[in-house]
Each structure stands twice: as structure tokens, then as C-alpha cells.
C-alpha positions as CSV (number, residue, x, y, z in Angstrom):
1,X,0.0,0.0,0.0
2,X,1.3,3.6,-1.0
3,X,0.0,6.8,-0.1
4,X,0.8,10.5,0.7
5,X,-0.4,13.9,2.0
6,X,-0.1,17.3,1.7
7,X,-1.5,20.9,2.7
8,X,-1.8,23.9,1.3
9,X,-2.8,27.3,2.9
10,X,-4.0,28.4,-0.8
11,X,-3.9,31.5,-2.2
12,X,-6.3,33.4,-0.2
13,X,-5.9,33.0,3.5
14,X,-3.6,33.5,5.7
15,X,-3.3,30.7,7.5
16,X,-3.7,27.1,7.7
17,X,-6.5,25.3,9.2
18,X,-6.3,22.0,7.9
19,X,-4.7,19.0,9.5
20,X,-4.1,15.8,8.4
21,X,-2.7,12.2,9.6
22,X,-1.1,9.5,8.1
23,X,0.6,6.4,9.6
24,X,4.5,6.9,9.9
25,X,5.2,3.5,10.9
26,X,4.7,0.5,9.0
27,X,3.3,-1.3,12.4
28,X,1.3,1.8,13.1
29,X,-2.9,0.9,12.6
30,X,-3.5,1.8,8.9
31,X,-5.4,5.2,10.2
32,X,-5.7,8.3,7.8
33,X,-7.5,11.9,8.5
34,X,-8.0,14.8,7.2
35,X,-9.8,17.9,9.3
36,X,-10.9,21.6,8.4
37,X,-10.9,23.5,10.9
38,X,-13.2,26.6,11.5
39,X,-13.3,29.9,14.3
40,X,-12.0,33.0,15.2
41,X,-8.2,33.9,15.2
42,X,-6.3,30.5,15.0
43,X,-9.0,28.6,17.2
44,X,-9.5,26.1,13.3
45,X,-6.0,25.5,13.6
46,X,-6.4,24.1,17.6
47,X,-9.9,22.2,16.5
48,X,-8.6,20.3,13.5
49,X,-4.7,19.4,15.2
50,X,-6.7,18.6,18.3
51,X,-9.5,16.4,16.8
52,X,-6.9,14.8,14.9
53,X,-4.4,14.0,18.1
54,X,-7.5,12.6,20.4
55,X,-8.7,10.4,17.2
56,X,-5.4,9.1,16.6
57,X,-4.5,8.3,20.3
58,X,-7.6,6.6,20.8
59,X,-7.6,4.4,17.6
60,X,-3.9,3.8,18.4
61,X,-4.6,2.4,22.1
62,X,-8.3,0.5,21.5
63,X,-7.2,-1.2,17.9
64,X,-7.1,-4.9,17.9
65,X,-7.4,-7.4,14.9
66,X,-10.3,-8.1,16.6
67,X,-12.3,-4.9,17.3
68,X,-15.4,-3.8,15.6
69,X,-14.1,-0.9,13.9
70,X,-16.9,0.9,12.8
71,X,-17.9,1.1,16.7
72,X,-14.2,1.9,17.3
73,X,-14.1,5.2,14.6
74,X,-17.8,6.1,16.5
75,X,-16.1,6.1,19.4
76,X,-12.9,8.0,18.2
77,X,-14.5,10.6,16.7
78,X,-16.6,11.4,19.8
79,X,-13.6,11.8,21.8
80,X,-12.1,13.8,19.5
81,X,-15.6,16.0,19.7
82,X,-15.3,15.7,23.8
83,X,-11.5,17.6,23.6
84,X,-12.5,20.2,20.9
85,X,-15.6,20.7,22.9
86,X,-14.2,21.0,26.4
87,X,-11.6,22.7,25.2
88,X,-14.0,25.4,23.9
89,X,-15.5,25.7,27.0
90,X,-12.7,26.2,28.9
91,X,-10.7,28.8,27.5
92,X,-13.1,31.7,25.7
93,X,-10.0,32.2,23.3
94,X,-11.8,29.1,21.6
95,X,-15.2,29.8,21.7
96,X,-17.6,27.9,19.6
97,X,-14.5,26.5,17.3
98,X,-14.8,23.0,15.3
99,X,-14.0,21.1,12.6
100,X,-14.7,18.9,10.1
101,X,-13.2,15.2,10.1
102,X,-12.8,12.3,7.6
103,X,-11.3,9.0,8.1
104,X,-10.0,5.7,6.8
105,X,-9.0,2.9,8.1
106,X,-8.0,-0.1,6.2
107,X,-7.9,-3.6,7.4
108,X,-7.0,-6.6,4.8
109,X,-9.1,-6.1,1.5
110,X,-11.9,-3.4,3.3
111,X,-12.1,0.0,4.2
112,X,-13.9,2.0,6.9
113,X,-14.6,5.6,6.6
114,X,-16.3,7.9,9.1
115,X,-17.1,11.5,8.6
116,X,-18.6,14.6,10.2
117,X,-18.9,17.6,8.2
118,X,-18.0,18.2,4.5
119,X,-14.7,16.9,4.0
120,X,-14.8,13.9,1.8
121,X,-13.8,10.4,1.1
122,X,-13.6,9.5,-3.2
123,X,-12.6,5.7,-4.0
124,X,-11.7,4.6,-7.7
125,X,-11.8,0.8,-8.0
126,X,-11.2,0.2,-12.0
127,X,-13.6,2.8,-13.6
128,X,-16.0,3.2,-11.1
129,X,-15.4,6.3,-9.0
130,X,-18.1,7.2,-5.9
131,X,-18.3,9.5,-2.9
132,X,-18.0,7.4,0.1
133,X,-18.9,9.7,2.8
134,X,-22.5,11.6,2.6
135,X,-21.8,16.0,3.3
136,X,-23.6,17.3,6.3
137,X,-23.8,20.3,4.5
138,X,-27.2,22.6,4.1
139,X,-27.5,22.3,0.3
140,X,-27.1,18.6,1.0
141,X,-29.8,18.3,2.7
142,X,-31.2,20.3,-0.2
143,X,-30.2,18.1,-3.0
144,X,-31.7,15.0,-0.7
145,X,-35.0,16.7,-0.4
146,X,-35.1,17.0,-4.5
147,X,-34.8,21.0,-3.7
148,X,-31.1,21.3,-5.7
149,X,-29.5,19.8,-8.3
150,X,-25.6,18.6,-7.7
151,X,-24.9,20.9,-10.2
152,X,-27.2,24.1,-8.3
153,X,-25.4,23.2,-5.2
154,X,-21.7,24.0,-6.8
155,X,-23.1,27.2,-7.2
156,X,-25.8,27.9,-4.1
157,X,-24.2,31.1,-1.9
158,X,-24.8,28.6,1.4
159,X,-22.9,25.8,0.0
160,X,-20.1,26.0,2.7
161,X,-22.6,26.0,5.7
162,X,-22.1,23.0,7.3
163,X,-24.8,21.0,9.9
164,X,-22.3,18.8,11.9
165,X,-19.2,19.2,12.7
166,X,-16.5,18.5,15.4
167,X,-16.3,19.9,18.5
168,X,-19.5,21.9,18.3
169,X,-21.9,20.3,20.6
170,X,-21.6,18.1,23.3
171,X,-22.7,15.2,21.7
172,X,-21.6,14.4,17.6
173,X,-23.5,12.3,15.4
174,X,-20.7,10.1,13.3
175,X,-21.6,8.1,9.8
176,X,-19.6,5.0,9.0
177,X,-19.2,3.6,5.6
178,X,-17.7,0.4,4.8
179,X,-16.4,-0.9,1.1
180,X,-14.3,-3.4,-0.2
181,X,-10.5,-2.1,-1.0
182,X,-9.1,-4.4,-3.3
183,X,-6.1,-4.4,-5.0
184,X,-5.9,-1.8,-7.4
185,X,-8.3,0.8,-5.5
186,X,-7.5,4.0,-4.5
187,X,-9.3,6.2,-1.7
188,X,-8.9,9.9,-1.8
189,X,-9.6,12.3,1.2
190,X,-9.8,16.1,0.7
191,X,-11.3,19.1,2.7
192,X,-13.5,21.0,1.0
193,X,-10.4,23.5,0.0
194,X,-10.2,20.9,-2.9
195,X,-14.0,19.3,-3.8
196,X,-15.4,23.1,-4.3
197,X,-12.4,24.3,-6.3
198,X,-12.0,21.3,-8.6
199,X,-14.8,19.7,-10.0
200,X,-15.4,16.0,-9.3
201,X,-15.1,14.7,-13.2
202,X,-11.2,16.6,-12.9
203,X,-10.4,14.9,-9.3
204,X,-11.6,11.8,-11.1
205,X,-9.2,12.1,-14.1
206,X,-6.2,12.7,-11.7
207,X,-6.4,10.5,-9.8
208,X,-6.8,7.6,-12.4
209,X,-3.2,8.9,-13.7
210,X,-0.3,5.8,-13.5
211,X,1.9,8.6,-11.5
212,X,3.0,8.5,-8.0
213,X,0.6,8.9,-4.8
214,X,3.1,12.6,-4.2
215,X,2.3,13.8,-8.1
216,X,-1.1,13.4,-7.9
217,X,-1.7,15.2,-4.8
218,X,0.5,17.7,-5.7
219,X,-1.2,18.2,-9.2
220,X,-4.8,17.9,-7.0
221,X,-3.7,20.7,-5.2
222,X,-2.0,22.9,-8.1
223,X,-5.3,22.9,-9.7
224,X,-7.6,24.1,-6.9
225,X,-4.7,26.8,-6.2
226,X,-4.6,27.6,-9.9
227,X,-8.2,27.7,-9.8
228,X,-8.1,30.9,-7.0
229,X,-7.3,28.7,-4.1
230,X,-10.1,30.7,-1.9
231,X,-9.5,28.5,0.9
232,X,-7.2,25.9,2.4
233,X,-6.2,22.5,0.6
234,X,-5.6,19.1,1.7
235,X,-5.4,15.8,-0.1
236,X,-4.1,12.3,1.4
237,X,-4.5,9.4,-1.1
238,X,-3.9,5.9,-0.4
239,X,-3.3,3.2,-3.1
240,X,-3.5,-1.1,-2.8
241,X,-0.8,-1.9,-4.7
């Protein structure tokens, strides 16, 4: 298995507020996240590296060959909700920050992905490309009532308002998804920095290239950056070779 990740601030802000994990171990569990933080003056930068830590460390010390892992990333995501969310409370500097969170973890020929918010989960396996994870997103919930069309919602002016997110409420509601990953597949995870400045039939076309897991994140990200790069950019793909 290959993969690899990278941020961008864009072109736009001036600061980062993504954060993403991959495994830097070969023993380490195959875990993957990328989160988009959102508050005042550097508080998305504290949500998304926070939720990020506490959902690593807990996957890290609960994962067995054995454990039900879609209970296992409910579980992790909640306590990454619980330290965003007490953080908050504690210290006003934080006030009502959050984030969004999408994850991966792979585990012989499947995949389990959990998300809250907009950031996203792609997987190619031969031609067939799909969305894993589902956008908690108000035009979302649009397009599910047969309000908007996917190609409306590109252009609606609330299509960044989110309705779940990390660290936000006490309690988080988390979806899990699980698909085969065979060999061959690829997953791709992106904040919203990427899906809303590249459109999905590009993404698609990249990421079928035969280049390396770096190039095609790197040309992923050139071409929401060359495309105004309004707001931060981050791309972690993951290949079975």
C-alpha cells in the first residue's frame, strides 16, 4: 500500500486550518484523517490538530485485529468531539471553534470511513469512481429533499454551511461507511479547499493517472490553487498496490 499527503494554505488565507494524519510506521494501525478547521483567530487550527491528536491516540490504544471498527471510529471521533468541545468551554480564546473530520481505516481487502462535516472520502476501483462519505452540508440536505440539483449546489451562496461538525456540541452524530478495498483501489480524502475548487469529473481524471501517490496530490492541489485557491487545501490518497 502507497500513499501520501499534503497541505496547502492556498492563495487566499492566511493561515492554515487544515490538518491531516497519516501512519509513519509500518506497524502503526493503517489510520488516515484529514480535518478543516473553523473559528476566530487561529481557534481552526487548535480544533482540527486537536481532533486529529485525540482520534489518533484513541484508535492507536483500542485497535485490535479483533475490534469492531466501525464502533471503534464512533467512538474516536466522539472523543475527538469531547476535547475540541471541552476545550472550547474552557478557555473563551476558543469559543464555539470546530471542525470537520474524515477518516479511513484499512484492514485486509476493506475500508472504513467515518465523517462529520464536509470533508470527503472518493474511491476509484477500475472505472468506477463514488463518494463514500455523505456532506452534512445545508445544500445537502437540499439536494436530498429533491430542492437542488448537484450541479445548483456547486453554485448555491450557502454551500459551505455546514450541519455537523466536530467539536460543536456536546454530543456528535458520526456516519460510518464500509467498502471493499481491493487491490488496485485508491481512496482519496480532501477538505472542502479541494472538492469546491475542482470539479469532481477533474479529481476523477487525476487520480486515475499511473503517476506516483506525491504527483497526484501535488497536481490535486495545483489545480484548486490555480483555480483561486479561496480556501485551504488538503489531499491524502492511499493506493492497494
Amino acid at each position: 500500500m502507497r500513499f501520501y499527503g499534503k497541505s496547502s494554505r492556498g492563495m487566499v488565507r492566511g493561515n492554515n486550518e487544515d490538518f491531516f494524519h497519516v501512519p509513519l510506521k509500518e506497524d502503526d494501525a493503517r489510520f488516515f484523517i484529514v480535518a478543516d478547521g473553523m473559528g476566530g483567530v487561529n481557534a481552526g487550527e487548535v480544533a482540527s490538530s486537536l481532533a486529529v491528536a485525540s482520534a489518533v491516540t484513541f484508535v492507536e490504544e483500542n485497535y485490535t485485529s479483533a475490534c469492531d471498527v466501525a464502533l471503534l471510529l464512533r467512538q474516536a471521533l466522539n472523543h475527538a468531539n469531547k476535547a475540541v468541545f471541552n476545550t472550547a468551554k474552557a478557555d473563551k480564546t476558543y469559543e464555539n471553534m470546530g471542525t470537520t473530520l474524515v477518516c479511513a481505516l484499512i484492514r485486509e481487502n476493506l475500508m472504513f470511513v467515518a465523517n462529520v462535516g464536509d470533508s470527503r472520502c472518493y474511491k476509484l476501483s477500475g472505472e468506477a469512481f463514488e463518494q463514500v462519505s455523505i456532506d452534512h452540508s445545508f445544500v445537502q440536505e437540499m439536494i436530498d429533499k429533491g430542492m437542488l440539483s448537484r450541479d445548483e449546489a456547486n453554485n448555491h451562496p450557502n454551500k459551505n454551511l455546514i450541519t455537523r461538525a466536530i467539536g460543536v456540541d456536546r454530543f456528535v452524530r458520526v456516519d460510518v461507511f464500509c467498502k471493499p478495498f481491493n487491490k488496485g483501489d485508491r481512496i482519496l480524502l480532501a477538505s472542502d479547499g479541494l472538492t469546491t475548487m475542482v470539479k469532481t469529473d477533474e479529481i476523477e481524471a487525476i487520480i486515475k493517472k499511473e503517476e506516483s501517490c506525491e504527483n497526484i496530490v501535488r497536481e490535486l492541489i495545483d489545480k484548486a490553487n490555480e483555480a483561486g485557491g479561496r480556501d485551504n487545501i488538503t489531499a491524502v490518497l492511499i493506493v492497494n498496490d
